[in-house]
C-alpha angles and dihedrals in degrees: 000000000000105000114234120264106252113220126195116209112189124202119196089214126007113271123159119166134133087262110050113109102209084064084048090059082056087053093048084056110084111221096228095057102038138033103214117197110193110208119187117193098210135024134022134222116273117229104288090024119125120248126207131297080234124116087233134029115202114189115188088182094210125181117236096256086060095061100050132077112357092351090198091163088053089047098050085063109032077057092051101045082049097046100047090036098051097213124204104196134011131205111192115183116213125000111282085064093043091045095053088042085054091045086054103036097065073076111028102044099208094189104222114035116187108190108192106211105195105173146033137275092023094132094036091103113091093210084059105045080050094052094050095047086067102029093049123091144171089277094069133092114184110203118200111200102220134020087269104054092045089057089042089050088053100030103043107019095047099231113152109249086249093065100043110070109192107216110159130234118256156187123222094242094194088060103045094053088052095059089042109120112216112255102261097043088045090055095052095053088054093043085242115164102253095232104037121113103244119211097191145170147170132226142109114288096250130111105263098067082057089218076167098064084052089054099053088037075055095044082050092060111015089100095055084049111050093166093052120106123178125230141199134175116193141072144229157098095327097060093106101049086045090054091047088053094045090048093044085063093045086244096136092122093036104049122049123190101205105200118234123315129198110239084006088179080075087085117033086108079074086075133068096206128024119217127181100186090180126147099214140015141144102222110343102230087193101054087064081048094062090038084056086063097059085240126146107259129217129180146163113260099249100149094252092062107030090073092054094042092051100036082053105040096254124136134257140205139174111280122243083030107105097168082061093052080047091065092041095052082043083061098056098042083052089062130099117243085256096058095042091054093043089062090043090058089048102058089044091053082050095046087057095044100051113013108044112152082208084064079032095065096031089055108056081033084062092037088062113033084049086052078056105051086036093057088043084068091046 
């Protein structure tokens, strides 16, 4: 009987839900060919919380301060757990994780690495392109989850084309139409007004999502629009500041921050247009939620979303310039039905054709077991 080939896959923080990818490369896995451990650096399920679709969960439990500068605590273990475990293959996710699985593999020689880049700027340090020119090997693939972050690995980073992979981030459509909620039910559970136009988004409450630039693009038009109401669902640190701005434009009753929702995708069919003003992402998640829902899409043109909003249909602005979104969300209100429908059909037909967690899974799948036939010829 062939053993299974045993697979690593390193998180910098516990986080298990139905929608986080690196669960879905588990998924992608199948059981009777490999044996998948899940370790997370920092952090643990609470009583109730979901653990990994892995067939082991390893939890270090590290406090923030072990996981920054030489991390020599965090190292000790990660080198142990490798050692005894006698991995095949490893998939770190950002670059803490990737940076320590370079550090021990100079040692170990796990034969295929998969490092998972999801955001921007990681490699923009010089002391850090400097540091993975030496630590990298033959035995890494760096995957950059959108266009963008594949051109700034090699462009910025410095990585030859041969090393960096491009596999799209993605949502499992069929999942996500199956929690939507229909319009009318969607906009009772968030206490939504049956027949206004609703301008929403998702997204945590912190300044990089600039939930601010989407409130003064609303204070712009909201006269011309009497019917219109904004939406966001999401919570965090920048709540305050968001109330103060709302109250500053006298929107209290047009403009309605939701709190946080489990499975908040459930209801975008709430809204009639779906915005992600953010200033920076690697690939917006949230963005292919709102595109699940068939619904027009507009977003700033930060380089992880402009691809995606050209290639659907969807419309773009400067980003930092909320009176311009102004004028793109008045373009949309400005539509018929019709019209509104037809480029949310569009974005949808796009969100099937490029970003499938079904391609999703059968990519990084190929990209591994091809690492592992390559290392054999070595």
């Amino acid at each position: 009987m062939t053993s299974k080939i045993k697979v690593l896959q390193v998180q910098n923080r516990y986080n298990v839900n139905a929608s986080d990818l690196a669960e879905q490369i588990i998924q992608g896995l199948p059981a009777e060919r490999y044996e998948v451990t899940t370790l997370f650096l920092r952090g643990r399920p609470k009583p109730g919380e979901p653990e990994s679709r892995a067939g082991r969960s390893v939890y270090f439990d590290l406090n923030k301060a072990a996981t920054k500068g030489l991390r020599f605590k965090a190292l000790w273990m990660l080198y142990k757990l490798c050692h005894s475990q006698g991995y095949d293959a490893v998939v770190a996710h950002r670059f803490k994780p990737i940076n320590m699985m370079m550090v021990l593999n100079r040692r170990l020689r796990i034969p295929a690495c998969i490092g998972v880049l999801h955001g921007l700027g990681e490699y923009d340090r010089a002391y850090r392109r400097w540091e993975a020119s030496i630590l990298i090997s033959s035995a890494w693939r760096l995957v950059g989850v959108s266009r963008a972050v594949y051109d700034d690995l090699i462009v910025s980073g410095g990585f030859a084309r041969e090393s960096v992979r491009q596999i799209n981030n993605a949502i499992n459509i069929s999942r996500a139409e199956r929690l939507q909620h229909p319009r009318s039910k969607a906009r009772k559970l968030l206490e939504l007004p049956a027949d206004a136009f609703v301008i929403g988004t998702i997204g945590r409450l912190v300044p990089v999502k600039a939930h601010a630039h989407l409130i003064e693009a609303f204070a712009a038009i909201k006269d011309d629009f009497p019917g219109a109401l904004l939406a966001i669902i999401g919570e965090g640190r920048s709540r305050e500041e968001l109330e103060a701005l709302i109250r500053a434009h006298r929107m209290e009753q047009r403009v309605r921050l939701l709190g946080a929702r489990d499975d908040a995708l459930q209801y975008v069919k709430a809204y009639d247009v779906f915005v992600m003003s953010s200033v920076s992402e690697g690939l917006p998640l949230a963005l292919l939620e709102g595109m699940s829902g068939r619904l027009p899409v507009v977003g700033s043109d930060i380089d992880s979303m402009r691809p995606i909003l050209e290639d659907c249909g969807g419309r773009t602005y400067p980003v930092g310039q909320p009176l311009v979104l102004a004028e793109r969300l008045r373009e949309v209100m400005s539509l018929s039905e019709t019209e509104r429908a037809e480029e949310g059909k569009r974005s949808y037909e796009y969100l099937c054709r490029s970003h499938a967690i079904e391609d999703f899974r059968e990519q990084y799948r190929s990209l591994l077991d091809g690492m592992l036939v390559d290392q054999q010829h070595v």
